[in-house]
C-alpha positions in Angstrom: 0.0 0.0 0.0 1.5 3.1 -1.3 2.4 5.8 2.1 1.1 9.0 2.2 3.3 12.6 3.0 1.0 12.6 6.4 1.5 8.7 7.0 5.3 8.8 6.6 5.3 12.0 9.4 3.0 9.7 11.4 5.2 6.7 11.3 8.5 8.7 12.0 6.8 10.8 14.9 5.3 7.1 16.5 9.3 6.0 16.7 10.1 8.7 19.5 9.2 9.6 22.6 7.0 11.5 23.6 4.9 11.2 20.6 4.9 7.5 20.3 2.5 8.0 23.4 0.2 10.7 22.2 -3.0 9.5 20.8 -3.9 8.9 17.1 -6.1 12.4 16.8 -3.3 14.3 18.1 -0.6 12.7 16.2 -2.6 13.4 13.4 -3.0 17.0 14.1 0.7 17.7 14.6 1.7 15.7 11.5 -0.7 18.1 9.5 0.9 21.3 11.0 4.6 20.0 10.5 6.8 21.6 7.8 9.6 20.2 6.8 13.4 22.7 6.1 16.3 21.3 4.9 19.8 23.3 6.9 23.2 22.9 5.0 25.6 21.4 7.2 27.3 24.4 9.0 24.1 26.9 8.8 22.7 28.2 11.6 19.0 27.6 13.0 19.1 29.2 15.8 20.3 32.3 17.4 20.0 34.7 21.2 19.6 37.8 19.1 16.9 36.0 16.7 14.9 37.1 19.9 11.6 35.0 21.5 11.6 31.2 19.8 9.1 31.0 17.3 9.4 27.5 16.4 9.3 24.2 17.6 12.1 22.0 15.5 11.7 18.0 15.4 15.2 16.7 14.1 13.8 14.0 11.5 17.9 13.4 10.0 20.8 15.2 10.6 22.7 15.9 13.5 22.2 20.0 15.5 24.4 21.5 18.0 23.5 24.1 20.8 26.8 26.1 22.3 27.2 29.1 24.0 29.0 32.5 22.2 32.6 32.4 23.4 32.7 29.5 25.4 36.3 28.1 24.8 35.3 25.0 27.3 32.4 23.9 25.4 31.0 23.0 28.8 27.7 24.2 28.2 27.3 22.5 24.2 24.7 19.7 23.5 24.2 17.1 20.1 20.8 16.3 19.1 20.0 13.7 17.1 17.2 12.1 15.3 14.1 12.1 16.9 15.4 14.6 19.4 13.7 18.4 19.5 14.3 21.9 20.7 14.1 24.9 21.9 11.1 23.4 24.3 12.3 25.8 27.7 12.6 29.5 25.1 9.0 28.7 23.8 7.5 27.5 27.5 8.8 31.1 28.5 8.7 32.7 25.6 12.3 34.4 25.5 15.1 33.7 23.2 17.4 30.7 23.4 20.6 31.0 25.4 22.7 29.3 22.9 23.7 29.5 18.9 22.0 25.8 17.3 23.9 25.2 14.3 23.6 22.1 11.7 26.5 19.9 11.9 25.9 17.7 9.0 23.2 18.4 6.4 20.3 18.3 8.3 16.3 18.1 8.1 14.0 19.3 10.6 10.0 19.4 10.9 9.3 22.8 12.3 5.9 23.6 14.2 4.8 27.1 14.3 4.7 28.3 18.0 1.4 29.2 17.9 0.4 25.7 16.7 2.8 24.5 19.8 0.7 26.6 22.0 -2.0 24.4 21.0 -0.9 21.2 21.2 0.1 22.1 24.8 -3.5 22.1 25.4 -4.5 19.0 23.7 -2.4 16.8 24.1 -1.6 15.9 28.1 1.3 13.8 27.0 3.2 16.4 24.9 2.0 18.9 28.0 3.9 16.5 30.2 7.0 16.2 28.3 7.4 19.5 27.7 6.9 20.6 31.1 8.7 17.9 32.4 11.0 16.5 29.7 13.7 14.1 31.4 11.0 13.0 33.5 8.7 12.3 30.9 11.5 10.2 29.1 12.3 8.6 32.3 8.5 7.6 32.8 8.6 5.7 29.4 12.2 4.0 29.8 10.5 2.8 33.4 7.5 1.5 31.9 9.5 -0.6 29.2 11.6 -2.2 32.2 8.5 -2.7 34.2 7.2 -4.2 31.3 10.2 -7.1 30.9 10.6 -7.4 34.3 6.7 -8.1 34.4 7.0 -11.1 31.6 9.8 -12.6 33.7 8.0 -12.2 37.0 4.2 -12.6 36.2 3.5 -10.0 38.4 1.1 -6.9 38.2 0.9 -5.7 41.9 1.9 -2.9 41.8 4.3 -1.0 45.0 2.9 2.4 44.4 -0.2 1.7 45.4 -1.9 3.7 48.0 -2.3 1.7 51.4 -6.1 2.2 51.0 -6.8 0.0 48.0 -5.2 -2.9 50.0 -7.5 -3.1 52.8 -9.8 -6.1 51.9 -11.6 -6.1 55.4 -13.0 -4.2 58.7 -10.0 -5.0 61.4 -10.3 -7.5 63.9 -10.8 -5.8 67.3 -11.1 -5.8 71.0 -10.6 -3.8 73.7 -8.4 -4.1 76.1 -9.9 -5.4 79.3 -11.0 -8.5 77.0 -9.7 -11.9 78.5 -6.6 -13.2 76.9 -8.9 -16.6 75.9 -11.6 -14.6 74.4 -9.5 -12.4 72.0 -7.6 -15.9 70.9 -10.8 -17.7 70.3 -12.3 -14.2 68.3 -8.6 -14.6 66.4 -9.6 -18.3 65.7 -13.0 -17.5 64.5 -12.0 -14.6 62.1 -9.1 -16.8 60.8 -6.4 -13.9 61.7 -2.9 -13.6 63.0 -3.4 -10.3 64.8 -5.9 -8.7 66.8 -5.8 -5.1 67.0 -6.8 -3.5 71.0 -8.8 -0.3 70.9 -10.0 1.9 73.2 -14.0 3.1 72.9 -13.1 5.8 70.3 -11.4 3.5 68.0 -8.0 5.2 69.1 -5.3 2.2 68.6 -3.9 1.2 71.6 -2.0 -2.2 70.6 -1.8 -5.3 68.5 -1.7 -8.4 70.1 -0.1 -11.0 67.4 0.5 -15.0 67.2 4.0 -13.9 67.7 3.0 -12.1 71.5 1.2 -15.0 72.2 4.2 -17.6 71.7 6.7 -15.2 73.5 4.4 -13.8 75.7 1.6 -16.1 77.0 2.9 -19.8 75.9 6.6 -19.5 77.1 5.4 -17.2 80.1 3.0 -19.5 81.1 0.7 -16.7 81.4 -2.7 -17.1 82.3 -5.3 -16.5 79.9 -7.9 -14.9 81.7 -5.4 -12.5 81.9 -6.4 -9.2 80.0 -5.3 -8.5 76.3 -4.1 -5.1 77.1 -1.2 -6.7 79.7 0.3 -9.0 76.8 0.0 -6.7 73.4 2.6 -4.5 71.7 1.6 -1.1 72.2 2.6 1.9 69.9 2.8 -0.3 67.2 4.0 0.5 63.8 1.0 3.0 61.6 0.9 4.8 58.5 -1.6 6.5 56.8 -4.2 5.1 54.4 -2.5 7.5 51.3 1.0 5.8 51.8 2.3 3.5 49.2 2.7 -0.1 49.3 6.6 0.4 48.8 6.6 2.6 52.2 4.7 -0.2 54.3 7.0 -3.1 52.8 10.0 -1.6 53.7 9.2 -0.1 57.3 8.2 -3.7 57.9 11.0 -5.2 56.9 13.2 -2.8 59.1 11.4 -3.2 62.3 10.8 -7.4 61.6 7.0 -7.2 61.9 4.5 -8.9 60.1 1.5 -6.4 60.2 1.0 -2.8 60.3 -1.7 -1.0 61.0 -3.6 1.3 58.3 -4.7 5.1 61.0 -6.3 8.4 59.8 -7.0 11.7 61.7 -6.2 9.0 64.9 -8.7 6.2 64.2 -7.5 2.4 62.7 -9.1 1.5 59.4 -7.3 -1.7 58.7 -4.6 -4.1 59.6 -2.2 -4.8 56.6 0.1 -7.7 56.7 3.1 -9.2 54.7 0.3 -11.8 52.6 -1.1 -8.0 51.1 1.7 -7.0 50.2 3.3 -9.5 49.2 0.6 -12.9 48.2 2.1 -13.2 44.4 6.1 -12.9 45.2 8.5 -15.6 44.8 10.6 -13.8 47.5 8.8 -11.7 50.1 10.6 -8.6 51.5 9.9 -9.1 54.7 9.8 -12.5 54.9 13.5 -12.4 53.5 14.4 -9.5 55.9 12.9 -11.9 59.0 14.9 -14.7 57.2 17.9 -13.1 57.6 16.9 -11.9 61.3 16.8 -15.2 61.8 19.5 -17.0 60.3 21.4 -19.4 62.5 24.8 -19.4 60.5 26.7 -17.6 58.0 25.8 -20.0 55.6 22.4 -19.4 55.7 23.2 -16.1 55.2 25.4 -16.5 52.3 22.1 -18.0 50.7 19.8 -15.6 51.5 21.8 -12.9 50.0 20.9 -14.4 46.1 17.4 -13.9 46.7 18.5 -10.0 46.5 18.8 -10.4 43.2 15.5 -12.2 43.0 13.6 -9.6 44.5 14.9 -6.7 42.4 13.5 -8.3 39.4 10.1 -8.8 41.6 10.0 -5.0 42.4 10.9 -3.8 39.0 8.2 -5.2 38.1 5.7 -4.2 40.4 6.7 -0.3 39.7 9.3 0.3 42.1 11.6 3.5 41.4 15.2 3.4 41.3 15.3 5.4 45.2 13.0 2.6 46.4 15.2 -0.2 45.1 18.1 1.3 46.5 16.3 1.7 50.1 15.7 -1.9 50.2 19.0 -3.0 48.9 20.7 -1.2 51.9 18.0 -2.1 54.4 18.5 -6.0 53.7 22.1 -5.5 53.8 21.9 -3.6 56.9 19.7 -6.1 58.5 22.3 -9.1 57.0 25.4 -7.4 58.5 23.8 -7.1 61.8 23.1 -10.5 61.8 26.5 -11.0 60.6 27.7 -9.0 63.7 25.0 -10.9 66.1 26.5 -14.6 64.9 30.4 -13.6 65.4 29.8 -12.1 68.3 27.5 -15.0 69.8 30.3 -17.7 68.6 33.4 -15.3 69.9 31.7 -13.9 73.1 30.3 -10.0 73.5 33.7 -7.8 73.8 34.1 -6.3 76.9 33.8 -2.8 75.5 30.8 -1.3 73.5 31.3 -0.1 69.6 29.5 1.3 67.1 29.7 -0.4 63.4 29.7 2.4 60.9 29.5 2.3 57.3 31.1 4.4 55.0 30.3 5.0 51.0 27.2 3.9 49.1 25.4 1.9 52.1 26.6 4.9 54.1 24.1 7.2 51.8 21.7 4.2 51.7 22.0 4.1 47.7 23.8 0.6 47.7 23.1 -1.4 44.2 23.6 -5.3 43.5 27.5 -4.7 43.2 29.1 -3.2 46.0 32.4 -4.0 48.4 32.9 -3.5 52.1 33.1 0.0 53.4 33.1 0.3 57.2 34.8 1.0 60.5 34.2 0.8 64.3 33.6 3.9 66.6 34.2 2.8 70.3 33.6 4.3 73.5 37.3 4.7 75.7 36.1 3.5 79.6 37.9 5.0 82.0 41.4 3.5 82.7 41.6 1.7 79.3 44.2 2.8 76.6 42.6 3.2 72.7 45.6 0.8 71.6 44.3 -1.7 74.4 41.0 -1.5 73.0 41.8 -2.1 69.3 43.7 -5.2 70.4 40.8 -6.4 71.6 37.7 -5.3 68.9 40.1 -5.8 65.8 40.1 -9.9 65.9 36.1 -9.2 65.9 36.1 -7.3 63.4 37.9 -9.6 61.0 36.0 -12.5 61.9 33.0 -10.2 60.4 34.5 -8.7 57.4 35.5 -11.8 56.5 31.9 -13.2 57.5 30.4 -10.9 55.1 32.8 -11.5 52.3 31.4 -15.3 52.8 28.1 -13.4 51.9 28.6 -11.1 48.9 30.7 -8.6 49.7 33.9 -8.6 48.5 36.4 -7.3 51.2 37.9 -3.5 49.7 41.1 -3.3 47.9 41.3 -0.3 49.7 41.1 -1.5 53.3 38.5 0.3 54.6 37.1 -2.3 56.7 36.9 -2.1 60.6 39.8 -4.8 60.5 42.1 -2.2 59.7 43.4 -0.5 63.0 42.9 3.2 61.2 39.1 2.5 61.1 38.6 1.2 64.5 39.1 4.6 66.8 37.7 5.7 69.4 35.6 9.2 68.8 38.8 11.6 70.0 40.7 9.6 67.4 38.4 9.4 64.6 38.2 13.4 65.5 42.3 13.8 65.0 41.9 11.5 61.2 39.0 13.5 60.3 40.6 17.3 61.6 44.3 15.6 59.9 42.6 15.5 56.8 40.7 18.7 56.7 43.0 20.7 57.8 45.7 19.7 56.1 43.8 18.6 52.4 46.2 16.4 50.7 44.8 14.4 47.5 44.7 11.4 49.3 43.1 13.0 52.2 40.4 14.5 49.8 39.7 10.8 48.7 39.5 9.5 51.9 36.7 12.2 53.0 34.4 11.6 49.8 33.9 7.9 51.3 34.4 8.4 54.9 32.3 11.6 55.4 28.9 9.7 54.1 29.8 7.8 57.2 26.3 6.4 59.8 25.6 3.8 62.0 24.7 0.4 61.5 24.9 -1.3 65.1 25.5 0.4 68.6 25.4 4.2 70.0 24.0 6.4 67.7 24.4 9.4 69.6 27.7 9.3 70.0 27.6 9.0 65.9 25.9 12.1 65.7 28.2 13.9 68.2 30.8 13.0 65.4 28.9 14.2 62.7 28.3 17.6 64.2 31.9 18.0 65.0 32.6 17.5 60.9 29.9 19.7 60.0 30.9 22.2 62.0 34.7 22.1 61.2 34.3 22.0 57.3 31.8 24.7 57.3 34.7 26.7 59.0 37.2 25.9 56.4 36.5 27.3 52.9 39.9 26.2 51.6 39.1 22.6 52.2 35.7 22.7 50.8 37.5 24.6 47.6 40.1 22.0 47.6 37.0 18.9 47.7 35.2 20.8 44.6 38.3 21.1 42.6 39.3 17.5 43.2 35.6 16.5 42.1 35.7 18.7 39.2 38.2 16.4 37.5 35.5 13.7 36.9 33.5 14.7 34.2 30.6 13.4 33.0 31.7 11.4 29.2 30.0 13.8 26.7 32.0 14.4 23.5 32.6 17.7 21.9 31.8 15.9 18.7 29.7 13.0 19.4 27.3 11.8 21.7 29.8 10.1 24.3 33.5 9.8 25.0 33.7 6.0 25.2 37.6 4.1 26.6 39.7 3.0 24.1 41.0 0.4 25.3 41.6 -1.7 28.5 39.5 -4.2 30.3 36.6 -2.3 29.2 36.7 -0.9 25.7 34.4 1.8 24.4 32.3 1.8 27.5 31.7 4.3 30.0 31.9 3.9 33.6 27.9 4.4 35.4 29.4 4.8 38.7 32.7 7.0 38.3 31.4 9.0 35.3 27.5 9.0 35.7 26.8 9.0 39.7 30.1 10.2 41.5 29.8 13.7 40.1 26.1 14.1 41.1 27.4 12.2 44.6 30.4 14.6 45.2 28.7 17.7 44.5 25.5 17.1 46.7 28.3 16.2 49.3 30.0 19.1 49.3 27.3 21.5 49.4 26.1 19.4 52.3 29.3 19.7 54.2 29.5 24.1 54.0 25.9 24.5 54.5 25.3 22.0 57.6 23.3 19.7 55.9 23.3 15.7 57.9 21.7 14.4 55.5 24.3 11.7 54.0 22.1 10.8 50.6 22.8 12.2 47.5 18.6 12.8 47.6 18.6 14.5 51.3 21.7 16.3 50.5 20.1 17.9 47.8 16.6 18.7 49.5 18.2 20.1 52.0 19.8 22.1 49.8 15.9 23.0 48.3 14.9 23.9 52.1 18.2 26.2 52.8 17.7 28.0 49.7 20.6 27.1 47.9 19.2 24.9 45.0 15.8 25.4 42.9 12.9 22.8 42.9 13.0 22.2 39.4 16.7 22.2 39.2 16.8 19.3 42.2 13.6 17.5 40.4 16.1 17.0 37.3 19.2 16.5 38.9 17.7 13.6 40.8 15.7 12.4 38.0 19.2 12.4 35.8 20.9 10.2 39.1 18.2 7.7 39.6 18.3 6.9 35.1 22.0 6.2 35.8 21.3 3.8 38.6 18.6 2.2 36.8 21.0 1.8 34.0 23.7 0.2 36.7 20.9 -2.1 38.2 19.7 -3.5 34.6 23.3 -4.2 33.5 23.8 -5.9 37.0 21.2 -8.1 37.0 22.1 -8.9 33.4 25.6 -10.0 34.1 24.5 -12.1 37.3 22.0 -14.4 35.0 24.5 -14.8 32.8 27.2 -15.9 35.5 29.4 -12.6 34.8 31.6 -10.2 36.9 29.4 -7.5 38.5 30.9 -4.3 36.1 29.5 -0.8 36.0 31.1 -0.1 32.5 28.2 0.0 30.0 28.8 0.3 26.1 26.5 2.8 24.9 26.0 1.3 21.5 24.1 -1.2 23.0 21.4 0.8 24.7 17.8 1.7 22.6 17.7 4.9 21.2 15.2 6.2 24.4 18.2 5.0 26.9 20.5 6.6 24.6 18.7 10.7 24.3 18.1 9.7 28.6 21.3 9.2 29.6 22.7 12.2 27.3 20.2 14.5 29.1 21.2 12.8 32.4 25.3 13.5 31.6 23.9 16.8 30.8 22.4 17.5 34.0 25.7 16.0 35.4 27.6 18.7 34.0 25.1 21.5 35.3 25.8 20.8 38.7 29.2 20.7 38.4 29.4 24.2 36.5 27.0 25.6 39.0 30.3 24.3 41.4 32.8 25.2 39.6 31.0 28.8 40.0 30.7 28.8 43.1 34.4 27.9 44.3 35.5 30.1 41.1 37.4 27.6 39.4 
């Protein structure tokens, strides 16, 4: 059947995103309104002193570029390629571009009148939504198309962003809480439930008495059961409101080790959800894998348990889970498998005589751990009176070998570097760990700079957290007094440029272990990581995530909305790249690598993780402004 002119726009426009999700009427109206103008390779498009945009350009073949007027370090250029369009933010506010748009081989582009754009704005919520919101609105659609194969693996539809509400299925079981013991157990048996929640006569929750109360708390106790069910229930128990998601309720359960939490608005219960809702159609439960690991009896176990990590990533992918959700859980299991870790060495060695605190340092530090990741800790140890520091290491550092070496038995590889609480330099007491940290700031050395971008992201895992916190404080409050350190930290994270070629889409290696790749982690996340850190560090933010860094960067003033909103939108498409590549290289039975070969992404994951490099590079010239270098 012989194509049309408006067919053949039709079919190009369906091949990119956004408009391969706006509806057949709209496509249709665009395609109409499209005109199509040839620029000679080297002619310019666009221009600052052309004055408001006018047009709306769709690069159908051909290759633009957008750079500043007398910018000798090209940082602020762009590529576009096909499918790509421009200049979407001068039309939105109808001003000039900022930047000369030249054809860099001969190049055709459909052009839409701005006045037609206007319209379309208004028709057509999905070209509203990417316009509005652009590397969000990619982002959506490279989500949906992993949800999607994730989905045909898993057979799962559940979905984790839904709202607590739609998983209520019925009224909660109640009692109040003069009730006999035997009464609420037989109402339990009746209603065929595990939990019974106590109220008082205005619905206020007062406690939950659970199967697991009445083993610990009635059957080993010996307790008598006429007893009321107010004496034997866990008050305060764990709520959240009926608007929070699913994702929210799985993983606060899986931290605390319950098995139900209760569904309260404006005071009053509404429901009792429990693992089974969340949960019925996984392979691998999160809580019930968090609990597993609570309750594992041996390293061993533990070495097992850990796989089903990588089980349960696929399970949440699928059920809708962001990238900062999968990342949460990651480091919550491994923070509930290292204290186990910690629990069993210390049960088969004996309890030292001293108490410590188990920090980690690094990604699980800012809680942003993915499925390849090495040991990054140290110990923080209270001095008792009449004990030497020295005398103290000597005893904590055969401890903490046995449970770096422990946790290398499950998954996590010991570091090259050494930074593991089996090393005498990370297990201080808090006047020492004051001398590394003050050594290091005051003094600034490039190896001292390194050792702060891991260290300083440093929280507890296991023991005093106050005394943490007294540590962080002291760090906040010294680096905020020391602009020449902070200067020092920008510079040295200024080096690490996001891979964007002055001529091409991406400076790839050229050889090595890794040819023509670039590195997710050292090129892609570090720069958003180091930045966020160090406006953290002179404005007195605690936050140690990249996220919380940068929100408390939104609440201080510092940072915009919408410029946080993309910057974190840019970070979480890298780690979804790293997390896909990951899990592809573990089912195939492959070193865990963060190099990625962009050639062998789709063209959405390719114009994504441009625009994510490219927000990459904003921050850092926002940075390198700041510290004037």
């Amino acid at each position: 059947m012989t194509q049309t002119p408006l067919t053949s726009v039709v079919n190009f426009l369906k091949r990119h995103a956004p408009f391969d999700q706006m509806t057949p009427v709209h496509l249709e109206y665009m395609a109409k309104r499209l005109k199509l103008v040839f620029y000679r390779r080297g002619e310019t498009i666009l221009r600052p002193e052309d004055g408001p945009a006018s047009r709306f350009f769709i690069i159908k073949q051909g290759r633009v570029r957008g750079e500043v007027e007398g910018d000798e370090t090209h940082e602020g250029a762009w590529e576009l390629v096909s499918g790509e369009c421009f200049p979407i933010g001068a039309l939105l506010s109808r001003r000039a571009t900022h930047v000369t748009t030249t054809a860099i081989e001969d190049t055709f582009c459909y052009e839409l009148a701005r006045d037609e754009f206007d319209r379309l704005l208004v028709k057509s919520p999905v070209f509203h939504d990417f316009c509005t919101r652009r590397l969000a609105s990619l982002l959506d659609s490279a989500l949906r198309t992993v949800q999607a194969n994730s989905a045909a693996r898993m057979s799962e539809d559940t979905s984790l962003s839904t709202a607590l509400r739609g998983l209520i299925r019925r009224q909660p079981v109640t009692c109040g809480p003069e009730m006999p013991l035997q009464e609420a157990l037989q109402r339990m048996q009746e209603e065929r439930v595990g939990s019974i929640v106590v109220i008082d006569s205005n619905r206020a929750l007062l406690g939950v008495f659970t199967l697991h109360d009445l083993l610990a708390r009635v059957v080993l106790q010996e307790t008598d059961l006429r007893l009321p069910v107010g004496k034997v229930m866990t008050p305060d128990p764990i709520t959240l409101p009926p608007t929070a998601p699913a994702y929210e309720a799985a993983l606060m359960m899986a931290q605390a080790g319950f098995g139900h939490l209760c569904v309260v608005e404006d005071l009053q219960l509404i429901g009792v959800l429990s693992e089974r809702d969340l949960f019925s159609l996984q392979r691998v439960g999160l809580v019930s894998l968090s609990r597993s690991i609570a309750d594992a009896r041996d390293v061993a176990t533990l070495a097992r348990l850990g796989q089903d990590v990588h089980r349960l990533v696929d399970q949440m992918l699928a059920q809708g889970a962001s990238v900062d959700q999968l990342t949460q859980i990651i480091t919550a299991l491994n923070d509930s498998l290292t204290r186990r870790v910690i629990k069993l060495v210390e049960r088969d060695a004996g309890l030292p005589t001293v108490g410590f605190t188990w920090l980690s340092f690094g990604s699980e530090g800012r809680h942003e751990q993915t499925l390849k990741t090495d040991q990054d800790n140290g110990i923080l140890f209270a001095l008792p009176e009449g004990r030497t520091a020295d005398s103290v290491r000597a005893e904590l550092l055969p401890l903490a070998t046995q449970i770096n070496n422990a946790l290398a038995e499950c998954g996590f590889p010991l570091c090259p570097g050494n930074i593991m609480a089996s090393n005498p330099e990370c297990c201080l007491s808090l006047d020492e760990w004051k001398l590394r940290f003050g050594r290091w700031i005051d003094q600034g050395t490039p190896e001292h700079l390194l050792n702060a971008s891991i260290f300083f992201d440093f929280r507890p895992l296991r023991g005093d957290p106050e005394t943490t916190r007294e540590l962080r404080q002291w760090v906040l409050d010294r680096v905020e007094k020391n602009s020449r350190f902070r200067r020092q930290m920008a510079a040295n994270a200024l080096r690490n440029r996001p891979p964007l070629g002055l001529f091409r889409d991406f400076v790839v290696t050229s050889g090595g272990e890794h040819p023509h790749t670039v590195n997710l982690k050292v090129q892609g996340i570090t720069p958003f990581v180091d930045a966020a850190r160090i406006y953290a560090l002179a404005h007195h933010v605690e936050a140690t995530s990249t996220g919380g860094r940068l929100e408390g960067g939104v609440k201080k003033g510092i940072f915009k909305r919408s410029d946080v909103d993309a910057w974190m939108e840019a970070y979480h498409f890298i780690q979804l790249l790293r997390m896909r590549s990951h899990r592809q290289q573990a089912e195939q039975g492959e070193p865990l690598s963060n190099h990625i070969d962009p050639d062998t992404l789709n063209e959405l994951d390719r114009r994504i993780l441009k625009e994510a490099f490219r927000q990459a590079r904003k921050l850092q010239s926002k940075l390198a402004l700041e510290y004037q270098l």
